[in-house]
Every structure is written in structure tokens, then in C-alpha cells.
N, C-alpha and C positions, 0 to 999 in steps of 0.2 A: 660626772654625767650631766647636771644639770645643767654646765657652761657648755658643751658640749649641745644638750639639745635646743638653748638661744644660736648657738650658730647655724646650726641645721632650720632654724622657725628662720632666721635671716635674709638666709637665700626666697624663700616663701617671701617675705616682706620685701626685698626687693625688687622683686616683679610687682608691687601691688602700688600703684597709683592712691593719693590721699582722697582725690575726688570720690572712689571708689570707698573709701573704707567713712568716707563720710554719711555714706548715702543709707546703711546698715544704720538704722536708729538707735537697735539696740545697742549696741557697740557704742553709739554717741552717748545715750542716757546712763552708760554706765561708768565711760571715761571722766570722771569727777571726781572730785573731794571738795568738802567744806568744813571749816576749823576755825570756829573765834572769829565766825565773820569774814573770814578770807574761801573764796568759790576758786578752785584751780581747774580748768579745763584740760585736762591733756585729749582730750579726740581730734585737735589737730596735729596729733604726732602721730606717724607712721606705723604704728603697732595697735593690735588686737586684744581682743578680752585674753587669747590663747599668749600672746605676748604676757601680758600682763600676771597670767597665771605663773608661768616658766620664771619671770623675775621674781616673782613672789617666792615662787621655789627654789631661787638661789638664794636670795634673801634668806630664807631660815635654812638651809644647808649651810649659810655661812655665819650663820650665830648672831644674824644682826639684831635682834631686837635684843639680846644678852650685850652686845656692845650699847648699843644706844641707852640701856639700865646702868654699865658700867660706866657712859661719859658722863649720866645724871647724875651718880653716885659721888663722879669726883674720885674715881677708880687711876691708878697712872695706866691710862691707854696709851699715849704718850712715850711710844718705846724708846726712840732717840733721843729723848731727855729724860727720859724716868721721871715722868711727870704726866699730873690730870692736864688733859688740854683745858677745863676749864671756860669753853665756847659760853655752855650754858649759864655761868656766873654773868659774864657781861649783858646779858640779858634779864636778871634775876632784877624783882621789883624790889625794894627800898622798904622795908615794914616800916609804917611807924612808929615813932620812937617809942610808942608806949606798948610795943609789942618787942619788943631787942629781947625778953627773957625768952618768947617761945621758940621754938620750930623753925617756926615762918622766916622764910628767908635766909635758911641756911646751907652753906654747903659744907662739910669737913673732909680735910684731906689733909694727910698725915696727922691726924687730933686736932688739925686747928680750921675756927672757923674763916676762910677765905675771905666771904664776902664787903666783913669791912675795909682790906685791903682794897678791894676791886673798889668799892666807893669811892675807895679816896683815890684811887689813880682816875676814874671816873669823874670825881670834882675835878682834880689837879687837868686833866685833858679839856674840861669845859672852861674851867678859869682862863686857861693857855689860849681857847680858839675866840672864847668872847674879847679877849685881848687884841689879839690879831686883829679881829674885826673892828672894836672900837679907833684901833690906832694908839692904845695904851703903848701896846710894843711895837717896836715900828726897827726896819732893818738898821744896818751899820750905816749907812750914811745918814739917817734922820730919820727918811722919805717913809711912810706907812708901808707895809707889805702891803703889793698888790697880786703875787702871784708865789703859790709853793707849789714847791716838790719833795714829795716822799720817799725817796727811795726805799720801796721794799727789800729787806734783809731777810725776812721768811723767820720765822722760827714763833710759835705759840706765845712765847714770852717777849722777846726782841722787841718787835714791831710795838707792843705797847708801851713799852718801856723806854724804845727810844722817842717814843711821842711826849712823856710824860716827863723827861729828863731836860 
């Protein structure tokens, strides 16, 4: 029902001009968020506080705030690999050292903790590009690299892997 009634609110938002839905303050003052510093505007997108409500309502009809607990967890959401996607590791700050016994900075998934893993593919990827850069590594004729290509392979795990390989 809830997918159902964003198609139904669509047809409404398709007749409605941006100019127009700018001009409703309220609407403006309330299409915001701010986090850590970062201000997100959305009142220049096409949709209404009534929008906004209805996505809200599918949003928890679809359990999302239970999935976005279980990608923080390091849960395997990850159905095609049976595997934590692990997003939020590569973003995880670095305790320092004289903090390695607590908490802080951990993730576990299948009993173990991830995150020094991810460090070190994390070193191992910053050592690889400051390389490049320097001209430490430089291609098969000599000559410094001056241009890559990554071919995307897709897969959670892949793509970092074959960067760090």
C-alpha cells in the first residue's frame, strides 16, 4: 500500500512545477537536514512535506532502520555473498593505540574483529597510490604512470581487493 500510494502522490508531483513548491516557505524550512556539520538541502527536489511523509512510510514498512542496525552490526546483509557488506568499516576512525583494548573501533563479524584487516588494506591502498604518485612505481616501459583505469568488477569484496593486490 505504501508503494502504491508514492505512485498515486506522483501523478500530483508531476503536474507541479519547482518554482511553485519553492515559493511555500514552509515546505522550504523544513526540506533540510544537518549532521557533523554537513546542511543538506533537498527543497530543490520535486517533492513535498506529503512526499516526504509517504517515503518515510515506506521506509519503515520496509524495515529500514532494522537494516541500516544490521549493516552497523556487521550483520551478513550481503545475501549474494553471505557476507557483512562492511560499508561502514571503511569509514571507521583508527583508535589510538592506547585504546586497541576497548570498544572503540570495533566491528565483529563472524567473532572476529574486522577492522584491523580493513587498516591494513587501507595502508596497503595508500602506500600503492602515494606510489604512483611519487613515480616510485612507474609502468612496464619505465615511464611514470600518468593515467589508470579501474575497471569495475562490482562485488563488496572484489573491487577492494583487486586494488590492494
Amino acid at each position: 500500500p505504501e508503494w502504491k500510494a508514492l505512485e498515486r502522490h506522483k501523478t500530483q508531483i508531476d503536474q507541479t512545477h519547482l518554482r511553485d513548491l519553492l515559493q511555500d516557505q514552509e515546505r522550504s524550512d523544513e526540506m533540510f537536514a544537518m549532521h557533523d556539520g554537513v546542511y543538506l538541502d533537498y527543497s530543490r527536489q520535486r517533492a513535498t512535506l506529503d512526499t516526504m511523509d509517504l517515503l518515510y512510510d515506506l521506509a519503515e514498512k520496509q524495515g529500514l532502520k532494522q537494516k541500516m542496525d544490521a549493516m552497523f552490526n556487521g550483520d551478513k546483509i550481503n545475501w549474494t555473498e553471505d557476507r557483512a557488506v562492511l560499508h561502514t568499516a571503511l569509514r571507521g576512525e583508527r583508535p589510538p593505540i592506547t585504546d586497541s583494548i576497548s570498544k572503540e573501533g570495533k566491528l565483529i563479524v563472524d567473532g572476529d574483529d574486522v577492522m584491523d584487516e580493513v587498516w591494513e588494506v587501507l595502508d596497503q591502498i595508500k602506500y600503492f597510490t602515494d606510489s604512483v604518485r611519487s613515480g616510485a612505481i612507474r609502468g612496464f616501459t619505465g615511464k611514470r604512470l600518468r593515467n589508470i583505469i579501474s575497471v569495475g568488477i562490482g562485488g563488496s569484496y572484489l573491487g577492494p581487493e583487486f586494488l590492494h593486490e
